[in-house]
N, C-alpha and C positions, 0 to 999 in steps of 0.2 A: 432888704439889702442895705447894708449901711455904705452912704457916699462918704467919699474924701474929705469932703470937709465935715463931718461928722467925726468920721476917724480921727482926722488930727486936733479935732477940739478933745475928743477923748484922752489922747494922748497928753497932750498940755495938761488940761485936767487930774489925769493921775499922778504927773507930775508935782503937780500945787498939792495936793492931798500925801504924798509920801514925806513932802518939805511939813507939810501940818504935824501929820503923824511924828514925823522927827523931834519936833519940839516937842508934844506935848504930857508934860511932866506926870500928868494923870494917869500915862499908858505905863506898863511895864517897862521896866529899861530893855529889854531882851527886844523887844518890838520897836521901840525909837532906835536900836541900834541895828537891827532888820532892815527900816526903811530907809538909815543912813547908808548902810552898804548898800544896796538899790539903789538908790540918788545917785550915787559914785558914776556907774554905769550908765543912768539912763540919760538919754536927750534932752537939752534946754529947748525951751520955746525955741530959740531962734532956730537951732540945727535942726528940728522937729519943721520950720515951715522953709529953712535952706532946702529940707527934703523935696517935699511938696514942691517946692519953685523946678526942682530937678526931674521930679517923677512928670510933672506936666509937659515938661521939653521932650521929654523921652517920646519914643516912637513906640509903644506898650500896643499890644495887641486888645489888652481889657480895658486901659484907658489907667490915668491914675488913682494910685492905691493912699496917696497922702496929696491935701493941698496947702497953697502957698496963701492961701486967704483962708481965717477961722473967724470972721464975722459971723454973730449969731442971724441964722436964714430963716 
């Protein structure tokens, strides 16, 4: 079972690695331009632990699905 704070370190994570991917002159352009369209769309660190901060207030019956702390545990 992956916990919330797993999740959202995940998340952030793919995050830094699609910004890697983007620059890196090595890769084909057709794929730095892939993970710039992606970037476009996806969540910054911060909106990614706003979630978290949100999902933990919630009244969730499973409990939260993202957290507002991604210190490594």
């Amino acid at each position: 079972m992956t916990l919330p704070h797993e999740r959202t370190r995940s998340l952030i994570q793919a995050r830094e690695l699609l910004q890697e991917l983007s620059k890196d002159s090595a890769l084909a352009e057709t794929i730095r331009k892939q993970a710039k369209a992606v970037l476009r769309h996806y969540p910054s660190k911060e909106e990614v632990l706003q979630i978290g901060k949100r999902d933990e207030m919630a009244d969730n019956v499973f409990g939260p699905l993202l957290s507002s702390d991604v210190e490594y545990r």
